[in-house]
N, C-alpha and C positions, 0 to 999 in steps of 0.2 A: 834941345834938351827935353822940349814937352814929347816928342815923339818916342824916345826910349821907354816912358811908361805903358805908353801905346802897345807899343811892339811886342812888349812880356806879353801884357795883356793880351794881345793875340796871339802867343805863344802857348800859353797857358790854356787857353782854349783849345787850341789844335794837339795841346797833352790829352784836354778832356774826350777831343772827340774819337782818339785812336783806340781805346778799348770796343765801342759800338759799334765800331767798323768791321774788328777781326769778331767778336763776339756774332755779327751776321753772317761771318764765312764759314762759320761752325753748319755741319749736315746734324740733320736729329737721327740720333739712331731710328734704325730701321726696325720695323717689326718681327717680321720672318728674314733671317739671315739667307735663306736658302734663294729667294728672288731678286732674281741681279738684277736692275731695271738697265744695265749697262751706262755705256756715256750719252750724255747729256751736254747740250744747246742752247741756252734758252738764249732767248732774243727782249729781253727789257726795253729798247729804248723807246721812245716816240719819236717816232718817224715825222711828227713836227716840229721837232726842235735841233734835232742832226741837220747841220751843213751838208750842203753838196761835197762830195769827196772828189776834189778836185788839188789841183797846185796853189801856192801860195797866191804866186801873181794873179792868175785866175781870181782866186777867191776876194783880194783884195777890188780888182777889179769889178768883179760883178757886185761885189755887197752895195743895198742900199747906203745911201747917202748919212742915214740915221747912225746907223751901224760903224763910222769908221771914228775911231778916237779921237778925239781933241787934243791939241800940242800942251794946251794946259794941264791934264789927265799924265800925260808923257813924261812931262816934267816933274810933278808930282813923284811920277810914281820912281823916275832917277833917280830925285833926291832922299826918297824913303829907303831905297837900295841901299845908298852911299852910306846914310848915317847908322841903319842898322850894322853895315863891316863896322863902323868903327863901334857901336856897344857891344855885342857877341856873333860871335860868327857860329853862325844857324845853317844849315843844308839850304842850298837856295830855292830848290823847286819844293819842299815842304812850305817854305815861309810863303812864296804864289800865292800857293795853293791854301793857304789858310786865309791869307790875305782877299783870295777870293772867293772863298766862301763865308768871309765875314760882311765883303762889300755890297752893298745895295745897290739893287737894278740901275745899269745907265753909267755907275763909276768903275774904276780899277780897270780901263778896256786896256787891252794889250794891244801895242803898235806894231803896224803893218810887216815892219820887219823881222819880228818874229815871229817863235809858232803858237797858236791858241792851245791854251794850259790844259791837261786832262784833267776831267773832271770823273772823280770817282762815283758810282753810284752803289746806291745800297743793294747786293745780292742777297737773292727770294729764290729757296731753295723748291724747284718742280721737277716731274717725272720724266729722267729722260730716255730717246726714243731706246726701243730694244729692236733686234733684226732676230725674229726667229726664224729656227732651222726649218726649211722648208719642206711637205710631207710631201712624200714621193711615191709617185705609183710608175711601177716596173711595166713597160710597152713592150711587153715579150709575146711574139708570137709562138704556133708549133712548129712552124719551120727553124726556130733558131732553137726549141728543144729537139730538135731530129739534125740539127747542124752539128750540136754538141756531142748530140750520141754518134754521130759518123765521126768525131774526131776521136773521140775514145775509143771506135773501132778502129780507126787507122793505127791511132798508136799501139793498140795493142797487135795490130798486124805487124810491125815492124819493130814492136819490142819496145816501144818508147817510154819506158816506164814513170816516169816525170810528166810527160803528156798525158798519157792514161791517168792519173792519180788528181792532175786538175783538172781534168774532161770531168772525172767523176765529180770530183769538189764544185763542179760550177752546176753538175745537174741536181746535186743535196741541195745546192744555195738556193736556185729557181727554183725547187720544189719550195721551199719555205716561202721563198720570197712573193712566191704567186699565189697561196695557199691553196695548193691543189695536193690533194687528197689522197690521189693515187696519179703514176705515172705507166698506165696497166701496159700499151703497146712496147715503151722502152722496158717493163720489166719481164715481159714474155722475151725480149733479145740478149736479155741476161739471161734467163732461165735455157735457151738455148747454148749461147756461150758454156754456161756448167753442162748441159749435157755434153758437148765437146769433149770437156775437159775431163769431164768423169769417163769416157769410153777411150780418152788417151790416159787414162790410171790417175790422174790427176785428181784424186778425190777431194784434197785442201783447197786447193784453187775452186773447183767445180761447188765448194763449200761456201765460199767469201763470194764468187759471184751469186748463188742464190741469197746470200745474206744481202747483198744489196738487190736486187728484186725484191725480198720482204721490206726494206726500209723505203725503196719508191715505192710501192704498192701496199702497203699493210694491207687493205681490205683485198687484195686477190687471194683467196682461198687456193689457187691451183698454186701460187709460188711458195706456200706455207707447206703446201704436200708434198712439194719438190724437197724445199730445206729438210722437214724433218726424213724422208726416205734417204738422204746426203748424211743428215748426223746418222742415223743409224746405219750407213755403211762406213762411216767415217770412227767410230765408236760404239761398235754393239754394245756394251757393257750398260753404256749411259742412256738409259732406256728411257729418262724421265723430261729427259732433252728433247727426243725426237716425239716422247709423247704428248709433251705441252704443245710442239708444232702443231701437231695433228687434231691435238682438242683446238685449237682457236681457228683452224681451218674449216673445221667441221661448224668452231660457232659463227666464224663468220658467211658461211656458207647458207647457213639457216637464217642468220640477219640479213642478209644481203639478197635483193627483188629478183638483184639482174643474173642471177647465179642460181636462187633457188625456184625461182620459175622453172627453166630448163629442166631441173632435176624432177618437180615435182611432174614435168610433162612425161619423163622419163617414166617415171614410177606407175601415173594415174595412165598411160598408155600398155603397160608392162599390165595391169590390173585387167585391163579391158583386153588386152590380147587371150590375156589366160582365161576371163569368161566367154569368149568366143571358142575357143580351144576345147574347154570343159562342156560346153553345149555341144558342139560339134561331136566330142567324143563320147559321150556317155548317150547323147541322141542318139548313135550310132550302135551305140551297144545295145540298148533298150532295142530301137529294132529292129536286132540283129538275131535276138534272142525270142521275141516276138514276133517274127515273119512269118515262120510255121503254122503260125495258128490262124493270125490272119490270110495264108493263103487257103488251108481249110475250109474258113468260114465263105472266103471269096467263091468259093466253089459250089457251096448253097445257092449263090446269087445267081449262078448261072443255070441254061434247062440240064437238064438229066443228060440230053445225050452229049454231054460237051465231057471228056473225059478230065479227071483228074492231070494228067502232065500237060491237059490245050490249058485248062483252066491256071496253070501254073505258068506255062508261058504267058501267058495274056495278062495276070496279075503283075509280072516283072515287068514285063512292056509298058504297063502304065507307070507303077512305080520309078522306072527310071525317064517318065516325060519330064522334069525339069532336066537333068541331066543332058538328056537331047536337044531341049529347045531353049537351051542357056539361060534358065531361067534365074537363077543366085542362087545363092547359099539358104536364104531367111527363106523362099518358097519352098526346097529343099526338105527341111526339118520340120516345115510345116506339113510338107505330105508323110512324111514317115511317123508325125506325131499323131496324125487322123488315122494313119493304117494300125497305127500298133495301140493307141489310147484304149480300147476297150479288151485291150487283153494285160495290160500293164496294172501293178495293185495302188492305192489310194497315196501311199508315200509316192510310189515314182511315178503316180501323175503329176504331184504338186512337183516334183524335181523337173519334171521332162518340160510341165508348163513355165518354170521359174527363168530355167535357164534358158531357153526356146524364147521368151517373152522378153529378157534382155538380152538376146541376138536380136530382136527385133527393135529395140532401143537404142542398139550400141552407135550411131549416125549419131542420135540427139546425143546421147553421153559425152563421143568423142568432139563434137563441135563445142559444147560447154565447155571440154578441157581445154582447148586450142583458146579459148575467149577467155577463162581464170587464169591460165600461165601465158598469154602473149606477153613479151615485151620489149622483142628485138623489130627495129621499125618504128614504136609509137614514139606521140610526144613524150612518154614517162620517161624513154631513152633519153632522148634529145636533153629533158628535166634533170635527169639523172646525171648525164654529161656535163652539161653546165654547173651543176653545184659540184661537183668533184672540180672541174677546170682542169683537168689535163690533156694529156693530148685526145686529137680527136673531137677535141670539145668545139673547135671552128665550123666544123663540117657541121655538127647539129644546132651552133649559130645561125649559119646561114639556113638553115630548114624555116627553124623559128621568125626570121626576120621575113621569111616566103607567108609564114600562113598569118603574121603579123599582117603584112601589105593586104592580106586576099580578108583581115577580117576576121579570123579561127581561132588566133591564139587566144589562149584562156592566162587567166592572171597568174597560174603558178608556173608557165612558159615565159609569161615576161617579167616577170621579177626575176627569175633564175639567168634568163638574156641579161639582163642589167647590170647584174652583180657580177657575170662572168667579165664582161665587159668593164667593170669597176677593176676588178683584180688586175686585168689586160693592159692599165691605163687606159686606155677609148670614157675618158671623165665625161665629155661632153657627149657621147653616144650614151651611154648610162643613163647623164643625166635626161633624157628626151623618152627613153625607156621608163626610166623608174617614175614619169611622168603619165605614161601611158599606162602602166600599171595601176597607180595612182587612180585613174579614171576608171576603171573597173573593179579596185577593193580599198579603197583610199585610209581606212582606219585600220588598216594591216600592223601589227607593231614590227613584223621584220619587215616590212617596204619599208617605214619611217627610219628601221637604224641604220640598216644599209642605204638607203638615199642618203644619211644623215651623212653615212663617212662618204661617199661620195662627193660633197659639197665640203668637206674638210679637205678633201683633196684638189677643190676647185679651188681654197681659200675662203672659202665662206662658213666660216666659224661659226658664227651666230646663228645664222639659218641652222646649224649642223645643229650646235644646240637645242634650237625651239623643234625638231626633231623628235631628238631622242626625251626631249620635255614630254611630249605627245605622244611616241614610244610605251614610255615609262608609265604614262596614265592610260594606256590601252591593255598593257598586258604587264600590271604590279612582279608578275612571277618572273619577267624575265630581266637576267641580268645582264645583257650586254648593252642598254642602251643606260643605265647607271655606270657600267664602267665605264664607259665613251665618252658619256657627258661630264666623268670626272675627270679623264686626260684632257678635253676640249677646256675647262674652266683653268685648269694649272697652266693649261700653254697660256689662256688668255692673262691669266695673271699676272707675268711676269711682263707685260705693257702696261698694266695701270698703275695708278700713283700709289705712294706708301699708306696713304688714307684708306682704300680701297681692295688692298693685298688680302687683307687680314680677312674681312667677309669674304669675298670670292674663294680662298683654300678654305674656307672652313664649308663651303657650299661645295667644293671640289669634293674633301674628305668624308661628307653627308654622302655624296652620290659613292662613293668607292667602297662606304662600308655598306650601303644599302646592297651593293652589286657582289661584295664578299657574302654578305650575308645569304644571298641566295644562292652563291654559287663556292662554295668552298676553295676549289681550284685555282681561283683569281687571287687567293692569297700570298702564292709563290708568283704570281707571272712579273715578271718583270717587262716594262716599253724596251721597244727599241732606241737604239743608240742615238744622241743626236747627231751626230756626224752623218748618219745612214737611216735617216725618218721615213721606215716604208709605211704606205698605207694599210699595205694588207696585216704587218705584224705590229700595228699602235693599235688599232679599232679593231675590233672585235663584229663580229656579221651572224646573227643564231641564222642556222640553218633549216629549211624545209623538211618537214620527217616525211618520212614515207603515206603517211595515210594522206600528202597534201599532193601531192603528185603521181602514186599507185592508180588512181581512178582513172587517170590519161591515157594507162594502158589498153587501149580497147581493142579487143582482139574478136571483133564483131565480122569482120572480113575473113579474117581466118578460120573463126567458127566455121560461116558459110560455108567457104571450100572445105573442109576436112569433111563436113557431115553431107554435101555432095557427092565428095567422092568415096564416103564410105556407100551411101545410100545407091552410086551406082555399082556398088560391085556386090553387095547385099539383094537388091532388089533393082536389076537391070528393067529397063525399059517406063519405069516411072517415072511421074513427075519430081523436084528435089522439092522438101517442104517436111515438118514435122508429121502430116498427115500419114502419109504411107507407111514410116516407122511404129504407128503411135495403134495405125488398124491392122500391122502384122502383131504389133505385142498381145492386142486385144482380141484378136482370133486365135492364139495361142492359148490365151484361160479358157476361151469355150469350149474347144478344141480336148481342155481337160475335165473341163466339167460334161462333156458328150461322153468321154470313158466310163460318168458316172451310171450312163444307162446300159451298161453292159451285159446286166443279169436279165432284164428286159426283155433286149433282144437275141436272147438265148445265145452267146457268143461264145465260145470255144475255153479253155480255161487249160491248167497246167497240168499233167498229172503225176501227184506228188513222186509217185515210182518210179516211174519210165520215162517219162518228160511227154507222152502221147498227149496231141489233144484230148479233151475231156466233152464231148459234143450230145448234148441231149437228142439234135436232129438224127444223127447217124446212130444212137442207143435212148430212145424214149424210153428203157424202162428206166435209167437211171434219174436220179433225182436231183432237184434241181442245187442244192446244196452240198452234191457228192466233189470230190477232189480226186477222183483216180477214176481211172479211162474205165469203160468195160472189158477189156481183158483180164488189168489185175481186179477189178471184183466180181470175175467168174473165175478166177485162179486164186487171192486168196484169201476173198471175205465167203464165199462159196462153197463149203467143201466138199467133197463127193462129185461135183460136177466138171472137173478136167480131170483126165490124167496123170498119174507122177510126173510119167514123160514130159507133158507138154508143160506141167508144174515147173520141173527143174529148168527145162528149154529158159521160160519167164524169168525166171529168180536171177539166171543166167545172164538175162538180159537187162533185169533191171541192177545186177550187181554192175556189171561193166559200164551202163548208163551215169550211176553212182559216182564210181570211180573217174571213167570220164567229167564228168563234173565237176570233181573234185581240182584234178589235174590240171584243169581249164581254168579254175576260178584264182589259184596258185598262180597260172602263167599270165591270167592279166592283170593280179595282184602284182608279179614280178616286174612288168611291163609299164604300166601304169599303175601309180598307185589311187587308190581307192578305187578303181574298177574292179576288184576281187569282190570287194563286198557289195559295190551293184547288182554281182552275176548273184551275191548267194542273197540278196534280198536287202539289203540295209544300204538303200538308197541314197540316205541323207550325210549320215558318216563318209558313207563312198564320196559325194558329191565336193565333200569339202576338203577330203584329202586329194583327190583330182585337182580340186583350184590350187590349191597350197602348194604341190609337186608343180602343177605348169608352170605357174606365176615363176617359181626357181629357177627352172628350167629356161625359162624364157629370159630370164635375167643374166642366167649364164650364159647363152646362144647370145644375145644381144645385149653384149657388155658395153660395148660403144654407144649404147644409147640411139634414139630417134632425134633428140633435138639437140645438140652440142650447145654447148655452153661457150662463151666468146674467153680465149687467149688460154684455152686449152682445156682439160679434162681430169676429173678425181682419176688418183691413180687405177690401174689396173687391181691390185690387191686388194684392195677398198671397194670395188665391185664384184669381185667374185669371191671372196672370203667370203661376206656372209651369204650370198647367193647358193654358194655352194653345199655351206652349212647348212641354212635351210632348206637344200635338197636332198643331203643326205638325211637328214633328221627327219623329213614327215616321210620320205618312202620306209625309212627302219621303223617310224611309230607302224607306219598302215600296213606293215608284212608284220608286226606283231600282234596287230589287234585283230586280221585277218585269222591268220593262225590261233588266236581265241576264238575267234566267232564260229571256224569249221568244227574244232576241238567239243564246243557247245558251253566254253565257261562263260 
């Protein structure tokens, strides 16, 4: 009977302690709802006080000696059993289990042939682990984007239309998935497929294939001049369709190194053709129109008995020694400027020496041009390839990886190596790159962001982090190592405890507004999916501009050749070097300023009437300031001293001079323009309507250009439209201003 008070007793207690128990198994709410830390593990025990987990008999067996019950304990603990059934009947493993956690060290042992009581321990609520989604980088080579473009042509050879439509779906995916920029070689095989299809009438189709060429390619300028010449056959009407094409071709044309190089080589060649052309031709006119006088004078030089038609032969004979003994073009013009300079007026020396003086330059010219537009060949290429990452971009890997080995490459080749290589998957190529970078410009803020996502693709978080930390304090203006460093801190988040969530997003949401705030744009983007965690579309990578990579283009080699082999067809038999260009241009001003000694050497001059020389030697009485031969002023400043007869004979002859004159100056007016008004004296106006007409002209004869541009060519229209314009426009300006100038307004 004394045990039944007991027994409440110990009942009553094991009521008190069931609240404390479930009260511990209570979670505290969480901070941010949004971070799952997932399921959880934890391991409480001590591992010194857990039994071997073994079988009973075992256990019995191996326990020390201390350890095994006493029969007296056993007893006890029967008869405590028995008389509790008879006061109340209590759940039996509660009453144990109270029973022994009331009992003191050493009593209440449980016998052998049972099992030891579980013993509850108090649950402590910790972080448990999370498995995040793993960030993936795509190991795509160009061979499996040229594998996928050969299944799309197959099917479309055989009509597979289901085939064709996922061919194309998996090349939009890899364009994203790799972030490559343009896919310019597979978009030139669309652009051909539309022409196909547009010369079998298929104009809709020939439509949707250049519309996917512009979406792999945005920046190809030629696939935008495709699409718009398609809408407008496709819908004349909708003019503002194919016009918008054509502006964003034309701007990307101008933005773009590897496109407008080419053209500007085009243009700055087409400049330099036409002042060769314009020298060559008006040198020729000058004199042609000046021979006359210079054989005259050459006729003083020689003795008396040498008659007028030896002394005319012998003057030609010389005059045509370049000719004969192949000498170029630039000695050429040089001898015809020495023969005619002192019969020619003060305007058309400075014209004859201008032009004459850049024939002698045009080697250096054209070599400078070849060195400011190179850039098919250089590293800029190769640079340029790699940060796009499309196809093609292997081949200028491997360049880069050559002059890597030998020593050359420079840092804006091996970051661009790296990063290509990052997009590729090759993590652990990258990383040994972005390392070698590293050594050559180590506080770069895009080495550090791009390395950064590199190592987030290795799994190295942290590192990625203290990255774009360093990033961020190199270059405050840019946001992509803020946005990086705030996806890197949310991912880490969701592993740490509920303690710790709350700082870490709020250090996340610091970096993501710092990264909106400079960059607007990043306010719509949304991460990729967890299911499908690419590298290239979670991180963000700022890219190289042009001015970090343009200086690579060195076209120091090309220069060379081009002003070589201009300089041997200019100036055959010299050495190559600027010298020989630089002492023809400079003998060319001398050459004009010697015209200035002409009154001097008593030289022959024009005669305003008749077109006669004007020669003080063959008429000393004339004066030295006179402008008409001695015929007409003994015919009609003289009067009484000729004839009627011989009067009208003159007048006769100076009208039909006149008129000839006229007729000629009209027909090289008609012919060339601004050679009208060289013949009739206005050298300079002549000179520039000549450049203005050839340049046109030359544009129009060579519409295809001298240097092609790579995966094809501005339309046809687009080069002779305004070529042509501008050739009818200055030859109708220079036959009207001509037809002033005879008229006398």
């Amino acid at each position: 009977m004394i045990r039944l008070p007991l027994l409440a007793l110990l009942l009553s207690g094991f009521t008190l302690l069931m609240p404390v128990v479930a009260s511990a198994q209570l979670e505290a709410p969480t901070r941010l709802p949004e971070v799952d830390p997932g399921p959880m593990e934890p391991d409480l025990r001590d591992e010194s006080m857990d039994p071997p987990m073994v079988d009973d008999g075992a256990y019995l067996d191996d326990a020390p000696e201390e350890d095994v019950p006493a029969e007296e304990d056993v007893a006890a603990a029967e008869d405590a059993s028995t008389d509790s059934e008879d006061v109340y009947e209590a759940p039996e493993a509660p009453a144990r289990d109270a029973r022994a956690a009331q009992s003191p060290p050493g009593e209440g042992r449980t016998p052998a042939s049972a099992s030891p009581p579980a013993v509850e321990e108090p649950t402590v609520i910790t972080p448990r682990p999370v498995t995040l989604s793993p960030v993936l980088a795509p190991q795509v080579t160009d061979a499996d984007l040229e594998a996928v473009w050969n299944r799309w042509r197959q099917a479309r050879a055989t009509n597979d239309r289901d085939a064709a439509a996922a061919a194309l779906k998996a090349l939009r995916t890899l364009r994203v998935e790799l972030a490559a920029s343009d896919l310019e070689p597979l978009s030139a095989g669309f652009l051909r497929e539309a022409a196909v299809r547009q010369r079998a009438g298929d104009v809709a189709g020939a439509v949707r294939l250049a519309e996917v060429a512009v979406e792999l390619s945005p920046g190809l300028p030629y696939a935008r001049f495709e699409l718009a010449e398609l809408y407008a056959r496709e819908k004349p009407g909708d003019v503002s369709r194919a016009l918008g094409q054509a502006r964003q071709a034309l701007t990307t044309l101008v933005a773009d190194a590897r496109y407008r190089r080419p053209a500007l080589a085009d243009l700055g060649a087409l400049v330099l053709l036409a002042w060769g052309a314009t020298a060559v031709l008006l040198m020729g006119l000058f004199f042609l129109r000046k021979l006359r006088y210079a054989l005259h004078d050459f006729h003083h030089l020689l003795p008396r008995v040498v008659s007028r038609w030896q002394s005319l032969v012998l003057g030609v004979l010389l005059l045509s020694l370049p000719w004969v003994l192949g000498l170029g073009v630039l000695p050429t013009l040089l001898l015809m400027l020495a023969a005619v300079s002192l019969y020619l007026s003060r305007a058309e020396r400075v014209v004859a020496a201008v032009l004459v003086a850049g024939v002698g330059l045009l080697p250096l010219a054209a070599g400078q041009l070849a060195r400011v537009t190179a850039f098919a060949g250089t590293p800029a290429e190769d640079v340029y390839l790699l940060e796009r990452g499309g196809v093609s971009a292997e081949e200028a890997r491997a360049r880069v990886l050559t002059r890597l080995e030998a020593r050359t490459a420079t840092f804006a080749e091996v970051l661009s190596l790296a990063y290509f290589e990052s997009r590729r998957g090759l993590l652990e190529e990258a990383k040994a790159h972005f390392k070698a970078a590293s050594a050559l410009k180590s506080a770069d803020a895009r080495l550090l962001t791009r390395f950064g996502n590199t190592l987030v693709g290795l799994g190295d978080a942290d590192g990625a982090a203290l990255l774009y930390v360093q990033a961020s304090q190199s270059a405050p203006g840019l946001a992509a190592p803020h946005y990086n460093l705030a996806q890197v801190v949310r991912r880490r988040a969701k592993t740490l405890p509920d303690a710790e969530v709350g700082r870490e997003l709020d250090r996340a949401a610091t970096a993501m507004a710092s990264a909106q705030a400079l960059d607007g744009s990043l306010i719509g983007r949304d991460p990729p999916p967890e299911d499908r965690l690419l590298l290239n579309l979670l991180l963000l990578a700022p890219s190289l501009g042009e001015a970090d990579w343009l200086p690579l283009a060195d076209g120091a080699e090309a220069g060379r050749q081009v002003e070589a082999q201009l300089a041997r067809w200019l100036l055959p038999g010299l050495p190559p070097g600027p010298l020989a260009p630089a002492g023809a241009a400079a003998l060319a001003v001398l050459l004009a300023l010697w015209g200035f000694a002409g009154s001097r050497l008593k030289a022959a001059k024009v005669c305003e009437r008749c077109g006669r020389p004007v020669c003080v030697r063959c008429d000393p009485e004339l004066g030295v300031g006179t402008k008409q031969c001695g015929q007409c002023v003994n015919v009609f400043s003289r009067r009484g001293l000729v004839p009627q007869q011989l009067k009208a004979r003159k007048q006769l002859q100076v009208d039909r001079h006149q008129a000839w004159s006229g007729r000629l100056v009209y027909a090289l007016g008609a012919v060339l323009s601004g050679a009208g008004h060289v013949a009739s004296g206005v050298p300079v106006r002549g000179a520039l309507y000549a450049f203005g007409f050839l340049f046109a002209l030359a544009a129009v004869l060579l519409h295809q250009g001298l240097v092609r541009g790579p995966y094809g060519e501005a339309p046809l229209y687009l080069k002779l439209a305004p070529a042509a314009l501008l050739l009818l426009g200055v030859h109708l300006l220079s036959l009207r201003g001509l037809r002033r100038l005879r008229r006398g307004e």
